[in-house]
C-alpha positions as CSV (number, residue, x, y, z in Angstrom):
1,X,22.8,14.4,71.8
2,X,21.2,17.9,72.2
3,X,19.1,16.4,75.0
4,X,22.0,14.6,76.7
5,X,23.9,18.2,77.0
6,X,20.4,19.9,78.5
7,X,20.6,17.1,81.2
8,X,23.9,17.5,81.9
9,X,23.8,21.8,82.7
10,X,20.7,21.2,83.9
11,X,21.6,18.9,86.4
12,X,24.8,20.7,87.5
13,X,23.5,24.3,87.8
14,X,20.9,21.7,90.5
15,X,23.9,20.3,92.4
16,X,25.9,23.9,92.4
17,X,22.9,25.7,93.4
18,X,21.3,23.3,96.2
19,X,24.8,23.9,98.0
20,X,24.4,27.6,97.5
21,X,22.8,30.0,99.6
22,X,21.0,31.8,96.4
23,X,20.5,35.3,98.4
24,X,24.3,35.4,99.0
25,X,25.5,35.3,95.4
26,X,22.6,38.0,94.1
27,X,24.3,40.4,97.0
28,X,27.6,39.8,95.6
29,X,26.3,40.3,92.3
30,X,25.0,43.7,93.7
31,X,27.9,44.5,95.8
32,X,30.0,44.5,92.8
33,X,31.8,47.7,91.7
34,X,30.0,48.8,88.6
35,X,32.6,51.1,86.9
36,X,34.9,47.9,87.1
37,X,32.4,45.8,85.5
38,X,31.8,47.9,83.4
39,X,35.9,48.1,81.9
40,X,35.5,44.7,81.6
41,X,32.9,44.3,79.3
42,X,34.2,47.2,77.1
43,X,37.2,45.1,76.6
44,X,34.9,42.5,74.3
45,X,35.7,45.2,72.0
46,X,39.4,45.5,72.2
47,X,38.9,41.7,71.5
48,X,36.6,41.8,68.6
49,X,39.3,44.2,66.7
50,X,42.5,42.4,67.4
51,X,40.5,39.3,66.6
52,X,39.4,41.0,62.9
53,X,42.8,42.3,62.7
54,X,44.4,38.8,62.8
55,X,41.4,37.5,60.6
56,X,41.9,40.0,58.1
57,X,46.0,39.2,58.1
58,X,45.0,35.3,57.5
59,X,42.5,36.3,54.5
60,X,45.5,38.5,53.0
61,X,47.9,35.7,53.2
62,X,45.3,33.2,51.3
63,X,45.1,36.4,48.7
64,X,41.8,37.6,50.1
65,X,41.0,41.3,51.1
66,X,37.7,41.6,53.2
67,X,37.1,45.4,55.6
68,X,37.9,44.8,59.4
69,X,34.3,46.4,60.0
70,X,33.1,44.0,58.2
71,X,34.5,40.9,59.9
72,X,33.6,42.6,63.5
73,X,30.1,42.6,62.2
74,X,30.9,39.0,61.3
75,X,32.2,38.3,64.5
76,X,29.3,40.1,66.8
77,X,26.6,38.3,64.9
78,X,28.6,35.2,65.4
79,X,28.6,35.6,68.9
80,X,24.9,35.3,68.6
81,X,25.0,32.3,67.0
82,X,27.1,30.7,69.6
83,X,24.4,31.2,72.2
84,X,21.6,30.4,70.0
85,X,23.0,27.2,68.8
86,X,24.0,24.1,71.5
87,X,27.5,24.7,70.8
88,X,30.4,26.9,72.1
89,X,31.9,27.4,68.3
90,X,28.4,27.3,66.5
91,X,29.6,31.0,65.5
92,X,32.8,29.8,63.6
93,X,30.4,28.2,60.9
94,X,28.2,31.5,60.3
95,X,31.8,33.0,60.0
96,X,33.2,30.9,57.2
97,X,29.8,31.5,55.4
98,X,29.5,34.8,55.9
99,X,33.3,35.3,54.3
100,X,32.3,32.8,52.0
101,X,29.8,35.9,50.4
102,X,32.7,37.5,49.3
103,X,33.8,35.4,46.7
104,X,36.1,33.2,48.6
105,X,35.5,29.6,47.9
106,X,34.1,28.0,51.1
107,X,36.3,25.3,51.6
108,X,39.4,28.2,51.7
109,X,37.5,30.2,54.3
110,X,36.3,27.6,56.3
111,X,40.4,26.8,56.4
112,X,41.4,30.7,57.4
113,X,38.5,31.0,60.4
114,X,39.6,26.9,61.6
115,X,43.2,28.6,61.5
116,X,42.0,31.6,63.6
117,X,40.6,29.9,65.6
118,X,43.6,27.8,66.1
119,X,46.1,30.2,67.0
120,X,43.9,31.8,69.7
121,X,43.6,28.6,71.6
122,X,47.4,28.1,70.9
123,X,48.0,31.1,72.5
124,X,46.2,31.0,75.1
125,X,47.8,27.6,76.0
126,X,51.1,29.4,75.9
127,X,50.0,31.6,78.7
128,X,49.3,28.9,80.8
129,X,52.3,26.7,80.0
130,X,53.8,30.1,81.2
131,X,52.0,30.4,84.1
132,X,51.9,27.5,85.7
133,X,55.8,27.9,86.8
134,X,53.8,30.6,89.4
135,X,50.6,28.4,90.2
136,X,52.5,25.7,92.0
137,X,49.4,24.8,94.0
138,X,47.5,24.1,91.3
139,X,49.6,21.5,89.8
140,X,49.5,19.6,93.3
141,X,45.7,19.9,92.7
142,X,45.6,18.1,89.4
143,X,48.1,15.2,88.8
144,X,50.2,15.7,85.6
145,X,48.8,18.9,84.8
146,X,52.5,20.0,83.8
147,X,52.9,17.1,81.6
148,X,49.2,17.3,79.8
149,X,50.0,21.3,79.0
150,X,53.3,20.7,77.7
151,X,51.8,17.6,75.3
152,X,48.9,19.4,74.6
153,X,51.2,22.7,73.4
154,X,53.7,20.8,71.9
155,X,50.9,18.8,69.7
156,X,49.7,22.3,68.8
157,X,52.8,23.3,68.0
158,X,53.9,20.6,65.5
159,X,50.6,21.9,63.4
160,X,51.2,25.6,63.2
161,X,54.5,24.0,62.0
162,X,53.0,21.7,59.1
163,X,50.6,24.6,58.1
164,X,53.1,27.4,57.8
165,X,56.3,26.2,57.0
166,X,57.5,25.4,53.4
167,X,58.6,22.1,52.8
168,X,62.1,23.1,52.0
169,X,62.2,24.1,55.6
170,X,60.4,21.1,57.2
171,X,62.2,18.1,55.4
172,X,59.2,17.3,53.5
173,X,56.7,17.1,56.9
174,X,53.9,18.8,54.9
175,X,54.2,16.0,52.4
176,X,54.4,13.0,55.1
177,X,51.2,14.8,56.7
178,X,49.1,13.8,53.8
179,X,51.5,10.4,52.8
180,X,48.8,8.7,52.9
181,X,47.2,10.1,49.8
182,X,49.1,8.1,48.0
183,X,47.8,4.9,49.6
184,X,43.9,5.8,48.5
185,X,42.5,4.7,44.5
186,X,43.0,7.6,42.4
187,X,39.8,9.1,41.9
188,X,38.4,8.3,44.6
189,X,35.9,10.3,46.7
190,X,37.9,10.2,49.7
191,X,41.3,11.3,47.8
192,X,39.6,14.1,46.2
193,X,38.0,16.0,49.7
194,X,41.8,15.3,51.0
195,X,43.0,16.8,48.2
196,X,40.4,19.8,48.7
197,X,41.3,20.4,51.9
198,X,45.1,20.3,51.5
199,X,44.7,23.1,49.0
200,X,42.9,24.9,51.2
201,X,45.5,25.3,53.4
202,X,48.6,25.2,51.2
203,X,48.4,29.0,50.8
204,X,49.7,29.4,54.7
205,X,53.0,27.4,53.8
206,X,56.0,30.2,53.9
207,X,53.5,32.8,55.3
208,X,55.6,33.8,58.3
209,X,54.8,37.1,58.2
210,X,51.5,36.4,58.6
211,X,52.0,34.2,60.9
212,X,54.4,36.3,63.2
213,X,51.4,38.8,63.3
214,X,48.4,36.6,63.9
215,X,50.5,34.8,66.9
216,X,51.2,38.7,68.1
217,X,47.5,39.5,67.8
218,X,46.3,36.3,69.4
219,X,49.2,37.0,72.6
220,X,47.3,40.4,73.0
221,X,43.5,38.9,72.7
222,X,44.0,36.4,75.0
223,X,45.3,38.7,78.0
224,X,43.1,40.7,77.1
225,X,40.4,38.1,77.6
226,X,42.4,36.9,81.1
227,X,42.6,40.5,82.4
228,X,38.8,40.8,81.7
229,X,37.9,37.9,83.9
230,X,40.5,39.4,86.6
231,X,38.7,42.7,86.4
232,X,35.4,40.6,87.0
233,X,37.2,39.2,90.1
234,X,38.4,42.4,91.0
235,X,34.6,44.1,91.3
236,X,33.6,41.1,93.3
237,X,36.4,42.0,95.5
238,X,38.3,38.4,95.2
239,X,41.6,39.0,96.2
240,X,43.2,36.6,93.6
241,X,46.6,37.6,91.8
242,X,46.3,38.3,87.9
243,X,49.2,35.3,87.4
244,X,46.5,33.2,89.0
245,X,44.1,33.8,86.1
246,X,46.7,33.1,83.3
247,X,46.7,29.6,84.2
248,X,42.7,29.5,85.4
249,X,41.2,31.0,82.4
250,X,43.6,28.9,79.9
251,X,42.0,26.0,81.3
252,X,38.5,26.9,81.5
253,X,38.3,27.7,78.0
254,X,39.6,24.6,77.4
255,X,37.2,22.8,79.4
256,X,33.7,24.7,77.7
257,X,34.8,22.8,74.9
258,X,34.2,19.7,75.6
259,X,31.1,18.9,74.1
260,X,28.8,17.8,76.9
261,X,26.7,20.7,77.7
262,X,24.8,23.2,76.3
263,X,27.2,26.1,75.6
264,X,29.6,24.9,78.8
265,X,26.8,25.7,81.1
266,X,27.2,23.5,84.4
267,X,30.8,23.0,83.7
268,X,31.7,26.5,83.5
269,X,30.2,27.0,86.4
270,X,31.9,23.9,88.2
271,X,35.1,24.8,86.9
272,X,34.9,28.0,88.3
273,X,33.8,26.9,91.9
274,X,36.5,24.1,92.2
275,X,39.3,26.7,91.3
276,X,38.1,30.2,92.9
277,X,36.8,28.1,95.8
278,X,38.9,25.0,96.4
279,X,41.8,26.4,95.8
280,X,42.1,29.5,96.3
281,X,39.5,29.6,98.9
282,X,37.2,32.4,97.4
283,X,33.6,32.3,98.9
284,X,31.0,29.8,97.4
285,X,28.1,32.0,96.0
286,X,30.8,34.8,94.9
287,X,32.5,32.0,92.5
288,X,29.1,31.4,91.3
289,X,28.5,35.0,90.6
290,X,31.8,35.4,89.2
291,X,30.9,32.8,86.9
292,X,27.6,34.1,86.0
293,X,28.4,38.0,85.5
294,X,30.7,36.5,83.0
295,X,28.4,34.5,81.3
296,X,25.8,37.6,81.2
297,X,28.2,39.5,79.5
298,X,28.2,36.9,76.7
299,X,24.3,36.5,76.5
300,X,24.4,40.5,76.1
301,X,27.3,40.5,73.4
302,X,24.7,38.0,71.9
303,X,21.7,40.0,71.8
304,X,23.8,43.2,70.4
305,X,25.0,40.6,67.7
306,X,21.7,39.6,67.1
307,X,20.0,43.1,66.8
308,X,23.4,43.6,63.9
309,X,22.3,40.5,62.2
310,X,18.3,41.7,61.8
311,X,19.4,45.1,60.2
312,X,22.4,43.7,58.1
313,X,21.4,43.5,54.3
């Protein structure tokens, strides 16, 4: 599998670049206004807090009290582990361990980083469910893009509503989730990691509070994460409206996640190129520098997170 993602990036980055005039995109790398590039890689940290923040509210709801520094530290060193491994959410398993150290059972904190996790995405989907009521052109781009974001949030939707809600205020739709318990030999292997993992989750039911929060916390991360790639845009002197890029960075987020690359490399780069350059007509090598100033910023969040990992006891 690992050598099937190489070939795909690999063969990509080939195609983008062989169409590329490789000087242009190094002198819009160099053309780009540093102070602005600059912002916009000091807003990793704005992200790393709120993201600790709503971590920290998730633990507390499950009955589990862990520092913020220490879950930034958690979630720096993660961010190495996401580049080091083949896998855009390699880090969300070094997470769950690394809360697992402090005394929370695995299962439950592999639950509480999976429902992290979650939320983010969910709200970042809600921006570009927003959105796309100003990006017109983009839905006569891609057929049944409207109706795929709408399914897509509405799926998500139903299972922030099984997680949190109590039963008493869902008719029982907790219970029908996991009906089919009741179907499998009692005893059984299967039954009992169902089992597990419903309990590992059952302390979110009724949370709301904690729920109102995290969904506050993951609103702010993700523009904070959009306005970071519009500040990107910005230095390379795209002239691209921010609404643009609530319905652009949704999507390509999305998209890295598919697993059939090494850490989204190829299609992050395609993704980029068909939307800053097909449609809204940006120049070739400046989408590909886009693309790749962005990704630099993540290989250098990754070396800082690996530098906290060697010195952490």
């Amino acid at each position: 599998m690992a050598g099937f993602k190489l070939l795909v990036s690999v063969s990509l980055i080939y195609l983008l670049i062989s169409r590329a005039e490789v000087g242009k995109i190094w002198q819009s790398m160099a053309n780009a206004n540093m102070l602005l590039i600059g912002l916009s890689f000091l807003l990793h940290g704005v992200g790393y807090f709120s993201s600790s923040y709503r971590w920290q509210i998730l633990l507390r709801a499950q009955g589990f009290d862990v520092p913020v520094m220490y879950l930034v530290r958690s979630y720096a060193v993660a961010m190495f582990f996401n580049n080091l491994l083949p896998s855009t959410i390699g880090g969300d398993g070094y997470r769950a361990l690394d809360t697992a150290k402090c005394e929370i059972p695995k299962l439950k904190a592999l639950a509480i980083v999976l429902v992290e996790r979650f939320l983010g995405m969910f709200a970042l989907l809600a921006f570009a469910v927003l959105a796309l009521t100003l990006a017109t052109e983009l839905t006569m781009e891609i057929e049944h893009l409207w109706l795929l974001s709408l399914v897509t949030f509405a799926a998500m939707l139903a299972v922030i509503w099984v997680i949190f809600f109590r039963k008493s205020q869902q008719s029982g739709a907790a219970d029908d989730a996991f009906g089919f318990l009741k179907k499998l030999p009692a005893g059984g292997l299967v039954r009992k990691q169902v089992l597990k993992i419903k309990e590992a989750f059952a302390p979110f039911q009724g949370q709301m509070q904690a729920l109102t929060w995290s969904l506050g916390l993951s609103l702010l991360l993700q523009f904070n994460v959009i306005f970071h790639y519009y500040m990107i845009s910005e230095a390379l002197g795209l002239t691209i409206p921010l609404a643009k890029f609530l319905v652009i960075i949704p999507l390509a987020m999305f998209i890295q996640m598919v697993p059939v690359s090494i850490n989204g490399i190829g299609i992050r780069e395609s993704f980029y190129v068909f939307f800053l350059t097909t449609v809204y007509g940006a120049p070739y090598e400046t989408s590909l520098a886009f693309s790749w100033i962005a990704y630099g910023m993540i290989l250098l969040l990754g070396i800082l997170g690996g530098i906290i990992y060697a010195f952490r006891k």
